[in-house]
matplotlib code that plots the C-alpha trace (Angstrom):
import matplotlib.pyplot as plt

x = [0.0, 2.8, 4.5, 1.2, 0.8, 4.5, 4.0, 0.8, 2.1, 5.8, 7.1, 8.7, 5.8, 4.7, 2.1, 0.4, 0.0, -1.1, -4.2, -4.8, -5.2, -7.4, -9.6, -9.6, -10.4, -13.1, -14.8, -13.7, -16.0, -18.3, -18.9, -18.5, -22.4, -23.6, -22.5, -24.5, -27.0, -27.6, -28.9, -30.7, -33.2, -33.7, -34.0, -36.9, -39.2, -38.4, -37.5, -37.6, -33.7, -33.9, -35.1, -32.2, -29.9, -30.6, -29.5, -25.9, -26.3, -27.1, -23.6, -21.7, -23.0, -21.8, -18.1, -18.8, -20.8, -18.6, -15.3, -13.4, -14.3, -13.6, -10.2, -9.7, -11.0, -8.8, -5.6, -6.5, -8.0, -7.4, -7.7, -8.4, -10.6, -13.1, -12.7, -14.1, -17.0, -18.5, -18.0, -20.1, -22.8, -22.8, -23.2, -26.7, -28.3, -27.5, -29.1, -32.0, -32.4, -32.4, -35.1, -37.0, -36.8, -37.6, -40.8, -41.8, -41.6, -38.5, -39.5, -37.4, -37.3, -36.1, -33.4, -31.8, -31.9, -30.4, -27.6, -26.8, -26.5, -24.1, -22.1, -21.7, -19.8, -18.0, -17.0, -15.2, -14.3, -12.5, -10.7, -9.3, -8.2, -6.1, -3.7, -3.4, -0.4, 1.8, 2.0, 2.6, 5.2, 8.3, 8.1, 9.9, 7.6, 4.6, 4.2, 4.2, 1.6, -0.6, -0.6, -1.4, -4.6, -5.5, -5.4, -7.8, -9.8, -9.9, -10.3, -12.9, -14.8, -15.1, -14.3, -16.1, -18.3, -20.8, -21.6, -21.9, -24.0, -26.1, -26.5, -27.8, -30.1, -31.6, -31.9, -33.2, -33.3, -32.2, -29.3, -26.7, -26.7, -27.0, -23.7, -22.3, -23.1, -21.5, -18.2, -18.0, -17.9, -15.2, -13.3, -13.7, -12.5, -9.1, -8.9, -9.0, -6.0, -3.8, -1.1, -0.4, 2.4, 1.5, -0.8, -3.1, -3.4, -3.9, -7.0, -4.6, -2.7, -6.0, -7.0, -10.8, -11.5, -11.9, -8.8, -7.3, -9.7, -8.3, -4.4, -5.0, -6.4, -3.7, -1.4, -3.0, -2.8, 0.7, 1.8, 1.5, 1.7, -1.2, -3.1, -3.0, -4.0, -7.1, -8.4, -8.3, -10.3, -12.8, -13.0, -13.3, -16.0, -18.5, -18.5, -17.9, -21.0, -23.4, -23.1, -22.6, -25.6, -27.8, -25.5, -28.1, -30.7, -28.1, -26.8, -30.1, -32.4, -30.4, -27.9, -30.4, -27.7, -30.4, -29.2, -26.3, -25.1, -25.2, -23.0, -20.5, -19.7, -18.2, -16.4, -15.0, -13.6, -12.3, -10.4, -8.7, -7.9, -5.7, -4.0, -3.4, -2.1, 0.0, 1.8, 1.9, 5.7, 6.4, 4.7, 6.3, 9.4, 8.9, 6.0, 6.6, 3.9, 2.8, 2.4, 0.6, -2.0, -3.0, -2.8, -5.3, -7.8, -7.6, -9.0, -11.3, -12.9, -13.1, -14.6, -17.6, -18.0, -18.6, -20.7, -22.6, -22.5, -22.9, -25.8, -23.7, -22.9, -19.9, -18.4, -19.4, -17.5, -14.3, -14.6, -14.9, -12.1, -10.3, -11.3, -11.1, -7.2, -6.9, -8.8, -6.6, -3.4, -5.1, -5.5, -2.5, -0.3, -2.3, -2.5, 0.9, 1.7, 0.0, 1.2, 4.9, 4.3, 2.1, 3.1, 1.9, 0.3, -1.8, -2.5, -6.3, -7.0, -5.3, -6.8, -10.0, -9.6, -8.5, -12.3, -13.9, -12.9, -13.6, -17.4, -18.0, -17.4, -19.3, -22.3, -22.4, -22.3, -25.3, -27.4, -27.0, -26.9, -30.3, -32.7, -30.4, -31.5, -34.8, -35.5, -33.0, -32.6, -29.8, -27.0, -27.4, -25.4, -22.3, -22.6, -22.5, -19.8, -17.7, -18.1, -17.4, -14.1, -12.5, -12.9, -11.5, -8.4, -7.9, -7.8, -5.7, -3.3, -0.6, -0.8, -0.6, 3.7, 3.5, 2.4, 5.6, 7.1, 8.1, 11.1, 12.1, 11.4, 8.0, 8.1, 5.5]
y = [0.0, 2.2, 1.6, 2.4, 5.5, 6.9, 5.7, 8.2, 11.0, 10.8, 11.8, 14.6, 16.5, 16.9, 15.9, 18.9, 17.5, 14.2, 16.0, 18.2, 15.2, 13.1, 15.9, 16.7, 12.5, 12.6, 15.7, 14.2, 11.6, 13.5, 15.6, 12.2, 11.2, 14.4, 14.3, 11.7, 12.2, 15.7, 15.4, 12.2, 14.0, 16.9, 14.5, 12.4, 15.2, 16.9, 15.7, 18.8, 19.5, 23.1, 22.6, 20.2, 22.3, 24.7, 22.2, 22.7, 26.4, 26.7, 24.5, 27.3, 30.2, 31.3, 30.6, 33.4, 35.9, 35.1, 34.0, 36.9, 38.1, 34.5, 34.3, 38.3, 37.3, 33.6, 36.2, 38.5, 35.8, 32.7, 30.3, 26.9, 29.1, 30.1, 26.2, 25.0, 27.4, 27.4, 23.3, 23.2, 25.6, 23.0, 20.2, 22.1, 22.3, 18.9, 18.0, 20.3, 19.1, 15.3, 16.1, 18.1, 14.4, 12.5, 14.4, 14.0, 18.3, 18.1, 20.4, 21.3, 24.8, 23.4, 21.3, 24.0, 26.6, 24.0, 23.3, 26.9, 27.1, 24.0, 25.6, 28.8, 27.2, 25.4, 28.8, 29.9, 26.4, 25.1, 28.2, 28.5, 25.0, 25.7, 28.2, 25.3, 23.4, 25.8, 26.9, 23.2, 21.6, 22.6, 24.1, 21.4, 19.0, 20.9, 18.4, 15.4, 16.7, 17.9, 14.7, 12.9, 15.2, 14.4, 10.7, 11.2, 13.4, 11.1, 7.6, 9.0, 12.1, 10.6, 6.7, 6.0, 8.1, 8.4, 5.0, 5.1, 7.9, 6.3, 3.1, 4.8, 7.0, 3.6, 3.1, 5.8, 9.9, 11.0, 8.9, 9.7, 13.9, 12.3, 10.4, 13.9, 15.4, 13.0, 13.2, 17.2, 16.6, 14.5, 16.7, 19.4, 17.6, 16.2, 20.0, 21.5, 19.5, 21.4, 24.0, 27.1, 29.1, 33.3, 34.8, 36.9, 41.0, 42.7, 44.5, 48.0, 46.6, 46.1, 47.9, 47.8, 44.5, 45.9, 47.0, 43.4, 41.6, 44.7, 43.2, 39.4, 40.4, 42.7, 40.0, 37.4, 40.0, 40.5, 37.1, 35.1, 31.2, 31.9, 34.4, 31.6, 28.8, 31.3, 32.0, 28.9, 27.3, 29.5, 29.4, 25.3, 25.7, 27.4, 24.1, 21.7, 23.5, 23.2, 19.5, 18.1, 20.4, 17.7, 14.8, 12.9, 13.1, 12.0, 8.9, 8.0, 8.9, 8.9, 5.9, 4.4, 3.6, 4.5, 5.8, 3.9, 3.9, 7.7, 6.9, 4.6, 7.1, 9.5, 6.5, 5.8, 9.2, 8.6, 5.5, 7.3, 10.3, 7.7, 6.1, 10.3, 11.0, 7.7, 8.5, 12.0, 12.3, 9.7, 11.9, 15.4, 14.3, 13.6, 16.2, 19.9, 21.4, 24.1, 20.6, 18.4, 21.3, 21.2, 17.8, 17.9, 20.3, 18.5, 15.7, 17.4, 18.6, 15.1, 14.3, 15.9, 15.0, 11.8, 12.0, 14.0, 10.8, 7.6, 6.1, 2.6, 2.9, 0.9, 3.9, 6.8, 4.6, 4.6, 8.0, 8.8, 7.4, 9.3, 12.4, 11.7, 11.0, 14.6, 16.6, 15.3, 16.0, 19.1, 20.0, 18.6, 20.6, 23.9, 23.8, 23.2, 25.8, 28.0, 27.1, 27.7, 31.1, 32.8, 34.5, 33.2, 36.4, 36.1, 32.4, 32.6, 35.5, 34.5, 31.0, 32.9, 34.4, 31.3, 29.6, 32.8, 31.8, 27.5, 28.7, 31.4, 29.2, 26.8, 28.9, 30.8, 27.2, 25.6, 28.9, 27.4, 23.7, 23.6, 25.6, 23.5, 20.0, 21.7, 22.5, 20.6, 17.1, 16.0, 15.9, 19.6, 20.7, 18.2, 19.4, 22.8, 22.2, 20.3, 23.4, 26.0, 24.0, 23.4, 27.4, 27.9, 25.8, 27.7, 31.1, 30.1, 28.2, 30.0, 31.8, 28.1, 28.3, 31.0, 27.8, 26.7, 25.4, 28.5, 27.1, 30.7, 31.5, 33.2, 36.9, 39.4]
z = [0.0, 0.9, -2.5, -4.3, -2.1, -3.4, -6.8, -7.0, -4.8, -4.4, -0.8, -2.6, -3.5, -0.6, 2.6, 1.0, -2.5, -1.1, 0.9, -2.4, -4.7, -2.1, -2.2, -5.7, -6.4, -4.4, -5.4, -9.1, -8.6, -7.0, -9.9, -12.5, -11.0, -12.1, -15.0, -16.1, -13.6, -14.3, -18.0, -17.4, -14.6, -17.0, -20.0, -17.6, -17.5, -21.1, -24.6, -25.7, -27.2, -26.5, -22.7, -22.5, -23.4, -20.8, -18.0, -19.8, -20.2, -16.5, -15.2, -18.6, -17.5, -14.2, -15.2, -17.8, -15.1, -12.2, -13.3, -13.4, -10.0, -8.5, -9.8, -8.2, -5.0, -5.2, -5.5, -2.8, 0.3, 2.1, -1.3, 1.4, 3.4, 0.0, -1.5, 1.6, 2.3, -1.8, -1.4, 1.9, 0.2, -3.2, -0.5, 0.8, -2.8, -3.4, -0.9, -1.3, -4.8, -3.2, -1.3, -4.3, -6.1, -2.8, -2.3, -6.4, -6.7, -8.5, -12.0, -15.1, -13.6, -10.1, -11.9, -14.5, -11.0, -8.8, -11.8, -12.2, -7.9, -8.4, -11.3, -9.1, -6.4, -8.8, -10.2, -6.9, -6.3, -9.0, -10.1, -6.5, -6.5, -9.4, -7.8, -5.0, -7.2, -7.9, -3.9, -3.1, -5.5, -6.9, -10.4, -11.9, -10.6, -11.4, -15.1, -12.3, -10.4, -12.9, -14.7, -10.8, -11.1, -14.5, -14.0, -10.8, -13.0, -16.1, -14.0, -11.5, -13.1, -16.8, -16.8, -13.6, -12.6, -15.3, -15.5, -11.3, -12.0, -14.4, -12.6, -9.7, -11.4, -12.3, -9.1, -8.3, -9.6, -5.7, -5.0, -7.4, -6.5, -2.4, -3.1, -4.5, -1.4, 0.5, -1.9, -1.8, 2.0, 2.1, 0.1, 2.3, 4.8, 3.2, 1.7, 5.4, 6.2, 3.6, 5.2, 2.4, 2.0, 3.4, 0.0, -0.2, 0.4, 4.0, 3.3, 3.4, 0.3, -2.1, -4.8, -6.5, -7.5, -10.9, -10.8, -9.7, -12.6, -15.7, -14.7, -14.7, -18.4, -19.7, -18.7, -20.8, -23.6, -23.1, -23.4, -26.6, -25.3, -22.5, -25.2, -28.3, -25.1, -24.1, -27.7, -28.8, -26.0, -26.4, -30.4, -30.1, -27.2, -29.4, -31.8, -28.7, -26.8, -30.1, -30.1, -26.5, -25.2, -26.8, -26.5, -24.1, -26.8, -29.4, -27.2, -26.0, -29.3, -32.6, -31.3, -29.4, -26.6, -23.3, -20.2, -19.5, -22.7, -22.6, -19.5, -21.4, -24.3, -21.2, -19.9, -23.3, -23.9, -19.9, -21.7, -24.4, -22.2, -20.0, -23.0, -24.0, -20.6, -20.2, -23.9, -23.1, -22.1, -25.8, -27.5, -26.2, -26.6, -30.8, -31.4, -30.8, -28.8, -32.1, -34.0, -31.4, -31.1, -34.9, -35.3, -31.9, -33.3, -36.4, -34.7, -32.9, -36.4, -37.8, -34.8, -35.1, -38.6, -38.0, -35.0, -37.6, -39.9, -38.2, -36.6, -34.8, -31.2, -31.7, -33.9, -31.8, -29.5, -31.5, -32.4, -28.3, -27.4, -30.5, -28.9, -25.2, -25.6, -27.7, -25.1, -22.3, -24.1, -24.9, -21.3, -19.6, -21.9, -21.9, -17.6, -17.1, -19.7, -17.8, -14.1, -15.2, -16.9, -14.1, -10.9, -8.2, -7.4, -10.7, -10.9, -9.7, -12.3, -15.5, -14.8, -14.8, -18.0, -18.9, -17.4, -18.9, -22.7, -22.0, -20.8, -23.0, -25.6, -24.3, -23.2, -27.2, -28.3, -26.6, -26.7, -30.7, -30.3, -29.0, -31.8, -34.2, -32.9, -32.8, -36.1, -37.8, -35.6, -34.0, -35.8, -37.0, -33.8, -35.2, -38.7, -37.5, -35.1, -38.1, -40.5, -37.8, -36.5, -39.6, -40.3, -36.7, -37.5, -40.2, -38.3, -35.9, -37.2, -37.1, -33.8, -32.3, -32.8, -29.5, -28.1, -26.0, -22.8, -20.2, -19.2, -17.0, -14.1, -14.0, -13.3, -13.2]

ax = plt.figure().add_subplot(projection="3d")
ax.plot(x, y, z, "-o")
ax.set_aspect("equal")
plt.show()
């Protein structure tokens, strides 16, 4: 056990690291349930592809409202003392919402406001927890832990949690958002237990939170690897939104895969995002980083063509697990890309900027997907999503060369 223990958090990382990945894991999973779960209650009381897509605006858009101001505020206070109080509030509407489906009052109304409660804790949350790495392990080590997180985050938020999710939505509608409670609060727990380094401002040292949110964005301006990472998440968000707003109706509808199988394409992206993340370092040391991020988005744009063309399981299957090992690639290199170039004293509001493009994209591309599969069915989102990516890679191509390893020491 002990080997297994260093093997997944080596001693010198940290005892800090260790508490910070048990609580991510568990949270991780936490947040896998709902991400089956979530569609499949709003899905139960609506068929409608544009009500469904609401559920997925309502987890996008507080990132886009809030997360500026969350990643000011993560720069400027106790970052343990605000991931513990926004997971202990996403603990109460969970349980809220449990009790909403326990008593049968549980609306589409009472869902999509109870998502977009969940998604603003998340806000504060995750964005906070992201400065956490950089203030526990060395910068050399920072690849090594970010790829620990990822294969927490890929084995128990995608590959097993969905299915779990699924099952016990099965089971029953309540359980599956009762186990999430139960998961944020042990990850507030094993969070608490986490010693930081002295951040933060005395309250005589602020400036307006404006103020604070205006430099986190002139610095993303000012530098060309973190600017090319931000506008290109957001460009490939808008396509990626369209389609996977309405990907419950797709699985469950146009592939006919039902409710778990909805939960088993999730898994199988999980599967390809661990053989991504386990050839990762292979693949780095043949592929420069400009290359690996077209041949990536590349992908990504075949990807959706044929989603947008094939009506087997078994091939939206393949084409998954294509496109879960590219979007874990993706996201290991662009995090730690980002961890090594930012002061510590900016981390929470560049990574904002940073959440502000992934869910603005996201949010533009639902508000779309929906009236698409409306009108059109439901491949209209893909077909839409393969025609506005391939223009996108051709945009952008050639700002991905800023695209590079920050090998100095970060300065502000």
């Amino acid at each position: 056990m002990a080997r297994l223990v260093e093997t997944l958090a080596p001693r010198r990382l940290g005892v800090g690291f260790r508490w910070l990945i048990a609580s991510s894991w568990a949270t991780n999973l936490g947040d896998g349930l709902a991400l089956a779960a979530g569609p499949l209650l709003i899905a139960s009381h609506t068929h409608d592809a544009f009500v469904v897509s609401l559920g997925a605006l309502a987890q996008w858009l507080p990132p886009l409202l809030l997360g500026l101001y969350a990643g000011a505020l993560s720069d400027r206070l106790d970052r343990r003392a605000i991931i513990i109080t926004v997971n202990l509030l996403r603990a109460c509407v969970l349980l809220v919402l449990s009790g909403f489906i326990v008593s049968d009052l549980v609306s589409v109304p009472v869902v999509v406001g109870a998502l977009f409660l969940l998604g603003v804790a998340e806000v504060f949350a995750d964005n906070t927890s992201g400065t956490l790495m950089p203030m526990l392990v060395d910068r050399g080590d920072l690849a090594l832990g970010n790829a620990r997180l990822m294969s927490g985050f890929i084995t128990l938020n995608q590959l097993a949690g969905p299915p779990i999710g699924a099952a016990l939505f099965a089971a029953g509608s309540a359980l599956p958002f009762v186990a999430q409670a139960v998961l944020v609060l042990a990850g507030v727990g094993l969070v608490s237990r986490i010693v930081l380094p002295p951040h933060g401002r005395p309250p005589e040292d602020r400036s307006h939170l404006r103020a604070d949110v205006v430099e986190g964005i002139r610095w993303v301006r000012g530098h060309a690897a973190v600017r090319t990472l931000v506008l290109t998440i957001f460009t490939f968000n808008i396509t990626f939104g369209a389609a996977w707003s309405v990907l419950v109706l797709y699985a469950t509808r146009h592939l006919g895969m039902g409710p778990v199988g909805f939960g088993l394409l999730t898994t199988t992206a999980a599967v390809g995002g661990l053989a991504g993340t386990a050839a990762y370092g292979w693949i780095t040391r043949r592929v420069s980083l400009g290359d690996l991020m077209r041949i990536g988005l590349v992908l990504e744009t075949l990807t959706h063509l044929a989603l947008a063309l094939t009506t087997s399981p078994a091939v939206a299957l393949g084409i998954f697990f294509v496109f879960g090992a590219h979007a874990f690639i993706w996201g290991t290199t662009s995090m730690t890309v980002r961890q090594r170039a930012v002061p510590t004293e900016l981390q929470g509001r560049v990574g904002a900027v940073n959440v502000l493009g992934t869910y603005g994209g996201l949010v533009i591309g639902s508000a779309i997907g929906g009236p698409l599969a409306r009108h059109w069915g439901l491949t209209a989102p893909f077909w839409f999503a393969f025609a506005g990516s391939a223009l996108f890679v051709v945009l952008i191509w050639g700002q991905l060369s800023h695209i590079a390893h920050e090998d100095e020491p970060a300065a502000t």
